[in-house]
C-alpha positions as a Markdown table, in Angstrom:
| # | Residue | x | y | z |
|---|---|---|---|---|
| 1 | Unk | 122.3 | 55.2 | 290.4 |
| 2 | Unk | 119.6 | 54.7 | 293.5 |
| 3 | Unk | 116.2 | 56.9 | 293.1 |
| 4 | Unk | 114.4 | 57.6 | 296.8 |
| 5 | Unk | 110.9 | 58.7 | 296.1 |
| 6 | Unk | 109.2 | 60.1 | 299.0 |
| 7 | Unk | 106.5 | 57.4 | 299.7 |
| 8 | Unk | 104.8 | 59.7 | 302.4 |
| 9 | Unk | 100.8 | 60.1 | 301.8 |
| 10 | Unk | 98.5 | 62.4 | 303.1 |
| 11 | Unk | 97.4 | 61.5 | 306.1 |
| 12 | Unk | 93.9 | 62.1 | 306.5 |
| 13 | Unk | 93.6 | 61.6 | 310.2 |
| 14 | Unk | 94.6 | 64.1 | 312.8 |
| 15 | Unk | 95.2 | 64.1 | 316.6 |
| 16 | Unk | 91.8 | 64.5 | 318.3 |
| 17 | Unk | 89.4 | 62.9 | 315.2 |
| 18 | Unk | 87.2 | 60.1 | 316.5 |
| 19 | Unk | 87.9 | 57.3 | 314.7 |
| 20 | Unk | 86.0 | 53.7 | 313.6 |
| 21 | Unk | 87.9 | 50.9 | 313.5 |
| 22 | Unk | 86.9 | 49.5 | 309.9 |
| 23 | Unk | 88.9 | 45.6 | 310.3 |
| 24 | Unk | 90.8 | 43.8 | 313.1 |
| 25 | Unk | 90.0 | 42.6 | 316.1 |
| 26 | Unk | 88.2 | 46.1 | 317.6 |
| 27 | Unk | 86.1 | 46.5 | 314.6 |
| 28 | Unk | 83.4 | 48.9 | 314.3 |
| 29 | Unk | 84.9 | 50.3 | 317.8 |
| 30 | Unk | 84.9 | 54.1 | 317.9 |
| 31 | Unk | 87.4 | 56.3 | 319.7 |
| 32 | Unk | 89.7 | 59.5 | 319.9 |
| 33 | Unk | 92.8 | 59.7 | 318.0 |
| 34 | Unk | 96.1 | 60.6 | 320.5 |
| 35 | Unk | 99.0 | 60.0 | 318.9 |
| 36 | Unk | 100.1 | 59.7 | 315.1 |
| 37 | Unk | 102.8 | 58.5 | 314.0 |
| 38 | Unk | 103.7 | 59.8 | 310.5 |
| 39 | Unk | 106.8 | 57.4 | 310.3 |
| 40 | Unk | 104.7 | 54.1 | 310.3 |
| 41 | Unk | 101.1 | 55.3 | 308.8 |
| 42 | Unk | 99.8 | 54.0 | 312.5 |
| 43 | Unk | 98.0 | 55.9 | 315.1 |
| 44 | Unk | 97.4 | 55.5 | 319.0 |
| 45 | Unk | 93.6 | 55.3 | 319.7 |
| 46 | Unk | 92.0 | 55.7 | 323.1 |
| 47 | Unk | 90.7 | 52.2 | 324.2 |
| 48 | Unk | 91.5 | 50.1 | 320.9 |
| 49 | Unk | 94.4 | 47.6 | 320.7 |
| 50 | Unk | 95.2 | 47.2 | 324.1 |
| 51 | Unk | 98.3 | 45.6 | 324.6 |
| 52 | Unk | 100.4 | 44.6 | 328.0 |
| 53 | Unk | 103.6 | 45.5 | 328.6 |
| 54 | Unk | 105.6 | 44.0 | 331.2 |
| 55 | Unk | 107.9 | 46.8 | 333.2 |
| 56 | Unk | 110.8 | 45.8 | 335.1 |
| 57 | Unk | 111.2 | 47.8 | 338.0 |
| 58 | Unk | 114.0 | 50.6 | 338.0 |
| 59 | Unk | 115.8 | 53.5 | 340.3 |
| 60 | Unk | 112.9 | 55.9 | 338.1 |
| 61 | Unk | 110.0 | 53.5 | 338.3 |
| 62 | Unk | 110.5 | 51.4 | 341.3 |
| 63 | Unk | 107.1 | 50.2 | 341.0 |
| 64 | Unk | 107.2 | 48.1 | 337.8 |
| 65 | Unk | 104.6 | 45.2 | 337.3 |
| 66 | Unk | 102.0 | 45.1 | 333.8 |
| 67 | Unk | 100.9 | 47.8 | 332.5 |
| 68 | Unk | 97.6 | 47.9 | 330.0 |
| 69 | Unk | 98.2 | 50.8 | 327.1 |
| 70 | Unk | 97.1 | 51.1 | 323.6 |
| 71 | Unk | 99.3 | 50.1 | 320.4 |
| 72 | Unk | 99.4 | 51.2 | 317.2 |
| 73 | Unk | 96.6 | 50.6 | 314.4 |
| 74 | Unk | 96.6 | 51.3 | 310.5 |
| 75 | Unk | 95.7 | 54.4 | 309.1 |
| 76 | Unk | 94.1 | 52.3 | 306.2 |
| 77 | Unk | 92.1 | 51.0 | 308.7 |
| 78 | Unk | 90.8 | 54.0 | 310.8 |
| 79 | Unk | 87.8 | 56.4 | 309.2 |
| 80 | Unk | 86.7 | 59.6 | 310.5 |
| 81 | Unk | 83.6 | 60.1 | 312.4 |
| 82 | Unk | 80.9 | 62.5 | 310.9 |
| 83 | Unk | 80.2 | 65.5 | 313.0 |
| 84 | Unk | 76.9 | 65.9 | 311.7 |
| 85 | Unk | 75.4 | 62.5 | 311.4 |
| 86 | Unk | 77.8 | 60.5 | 313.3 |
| 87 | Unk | 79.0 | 57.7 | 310.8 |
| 88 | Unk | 81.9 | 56.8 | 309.1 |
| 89 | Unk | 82.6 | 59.1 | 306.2 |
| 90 | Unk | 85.9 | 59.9 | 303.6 |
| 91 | Unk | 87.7 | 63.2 | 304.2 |
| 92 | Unk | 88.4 | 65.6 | 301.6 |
| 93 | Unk | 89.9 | 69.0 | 301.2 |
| 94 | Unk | 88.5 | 72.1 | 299.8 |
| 95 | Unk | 88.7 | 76.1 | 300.1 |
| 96 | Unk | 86.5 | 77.8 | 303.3 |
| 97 | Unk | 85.4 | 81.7 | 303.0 |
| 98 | Unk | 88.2 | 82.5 | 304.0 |
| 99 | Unk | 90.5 | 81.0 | 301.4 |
| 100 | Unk | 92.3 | 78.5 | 303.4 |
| 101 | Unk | 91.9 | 74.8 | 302.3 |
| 102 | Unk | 90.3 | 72.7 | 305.3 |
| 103 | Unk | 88.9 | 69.1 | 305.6 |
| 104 | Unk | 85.3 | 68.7 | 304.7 |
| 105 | Unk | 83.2 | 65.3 | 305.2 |
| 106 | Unk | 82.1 | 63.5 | 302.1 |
| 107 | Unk | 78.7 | 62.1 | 303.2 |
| 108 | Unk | 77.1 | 65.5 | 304.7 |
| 109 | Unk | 79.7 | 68.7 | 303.3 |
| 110 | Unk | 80.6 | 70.1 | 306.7 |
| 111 | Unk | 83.6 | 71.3 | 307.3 |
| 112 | Unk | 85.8 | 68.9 | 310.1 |
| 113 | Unk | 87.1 | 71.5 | 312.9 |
């Protein structure tokens, strides 16, 4: 008999985080999360991993031609920005005054949104 375990991790990333780039080619880049994609642990960032797609031109886009957009990095490789002190810094999760449980930087305390 085949066990599937549900392999899915907490993401600790969200859309509209700035991000550092912490290995690859863009490292120690910063930008704003757009996309995630919970599928492949990856997220779109603005401005890092710029890839260019070739477009053949269609009836819907007649204009075709290259196209410069941003792929897909790691979420092992992406940490969030500080609000308060504006480095890098881990994420965890804790209880607000109101009793709801919210993301808090590590390094300073604050709570993230």
């Amino acid at each position: 008999m085949e066990r599937k375990f549900n392999t899915q991790q907490k993401i600790h990333i969200r859309k509209g985080d700035t991000v550092k780039v912490l290995s690859g080619d863009d490292r120690n880049k910063t930008g704003k999360v757009l996309e995630i994609l919970t599928a492949k642990n990856r997220a779109l960032v603005e401005g890092i991993n710029i890839i260019t797609k070739h477009q053949k031109p269609s009836a819907g886009k007649p204009e075709g031609g290259i196209k410069k957009i941003e792929g897909g990095v790691h979420i092992s490789n992406l940490m969030v920005i500080d609000p308060a002190s504006g480095k890098a810094t881990r994420i965890g999760r804790k209880l607000n005054e109101k009793g709801k449980l919210q993301r808090y930087s590590r390094k300073s305390g604050e709570f993230i949104k």
